[in-house]
C-alpha positions, 0 to 999 in steps of 0.5 A, spaced: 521 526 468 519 524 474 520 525 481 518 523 488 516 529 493 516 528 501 510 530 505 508 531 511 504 526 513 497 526 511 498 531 506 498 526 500 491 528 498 491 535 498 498 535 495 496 531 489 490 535 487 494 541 488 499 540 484 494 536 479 490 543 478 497 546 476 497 542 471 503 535 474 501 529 472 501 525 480 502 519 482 499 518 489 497 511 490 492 507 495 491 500 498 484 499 501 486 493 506 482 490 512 484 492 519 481 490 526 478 497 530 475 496 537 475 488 536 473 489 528 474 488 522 473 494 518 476 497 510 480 502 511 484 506 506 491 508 507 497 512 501 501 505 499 507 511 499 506 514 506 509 522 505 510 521 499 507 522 492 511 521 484 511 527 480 512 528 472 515 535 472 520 539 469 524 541 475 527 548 472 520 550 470 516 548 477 521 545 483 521 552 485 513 551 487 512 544 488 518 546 494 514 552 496 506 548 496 503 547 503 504 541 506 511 539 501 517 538 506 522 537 499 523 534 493 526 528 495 534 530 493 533 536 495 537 541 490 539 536 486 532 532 486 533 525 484 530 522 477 525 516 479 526 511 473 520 509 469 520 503 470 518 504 477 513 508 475 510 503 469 509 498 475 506 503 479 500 504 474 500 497 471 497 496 478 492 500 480 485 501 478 482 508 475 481 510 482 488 509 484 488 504 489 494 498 488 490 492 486 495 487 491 492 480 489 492 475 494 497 469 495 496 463 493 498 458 499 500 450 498 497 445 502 500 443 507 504 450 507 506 452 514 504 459 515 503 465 521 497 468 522 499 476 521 493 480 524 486 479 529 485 475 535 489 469 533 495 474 531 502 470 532 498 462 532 502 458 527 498 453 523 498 449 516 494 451 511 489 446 509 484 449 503 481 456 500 473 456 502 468 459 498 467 466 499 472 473 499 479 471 501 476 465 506 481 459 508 482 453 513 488 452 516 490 447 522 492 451 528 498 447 531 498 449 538 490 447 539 491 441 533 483 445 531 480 447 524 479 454 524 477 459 518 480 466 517 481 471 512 487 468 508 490 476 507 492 474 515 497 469 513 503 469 511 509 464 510 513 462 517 
């Protein structure tokens, strides 16, 4: 059965090669995402489940060990750990790659689409989406306020 542990943060790393070379099938997913840093644009990886990793164990054979593992603060459901359904479980792998990182695949935006820039220096600027440009992840949008083209990283808008 699997089940999901609460960690202290940080922790996910550590607990999951932990609990992997005690022989715990572990799900602890990541997202590589684009975030600004001292003006810019950076990739950065960050757990897609902050504090908390899935795993596949017995709970009468290893809940006794994974509660006592550093940097585990408890099974969620504590003495009575709750049963995370499979189905979860099935779409959590279905979406990550071999590294473990949770592909999220870009939206596509309409013509015409009014949208909110959600990060960078134009954060909280409306606009409406013009087209996609060639190049990873660029588009055009129309800034309302400036009535101006601009081109952005499309993973910066989202519908307003």
């Amino acid at each position: 059965m699997w089940y999901a542990i609460y960690l202290k943060s940080g922790k996910e790393d550590s607990v999951s090669s932990h609990l992997k070379n005690a022989g715990i099938e572990v799900i602890n997913a990541k997202l590589k995402i684009k975030k600004f840093k001292n003006n810019k644009l950076t990739e950065v990886i960050e757990p897609l489940f902050p504090c908390y990793i899935f795993a596949n164990f017995d709970k009468d054979k290893y809940s006794h060990m994974i509660t006592f593992t550093r940097g585990v603060r408890y099974i969620v459901g504590k003495s009575n750990p709750l049963v995370v359904s499979e189905d979860i479980i099935q779409a959590i792998k279905e979406n990550m790659n071999e590294n473990n990182f949770v592909i999220i695949k870009p939206r596509k935006f309409s013509k015409g689409e009014k949208v909110i820039i959600k990060e960078g220096p134009l954060k909280n600027f409306y606009g409406i989406f013009e087209k996609e440009l060639k190049g990873p992840e660029r588009v055009m949008i129309l800034l309302e306020t400036l009535n101006y083209k601009v081109e952005i990283d499309g993973s910066y808008l989202e519908i307003a």
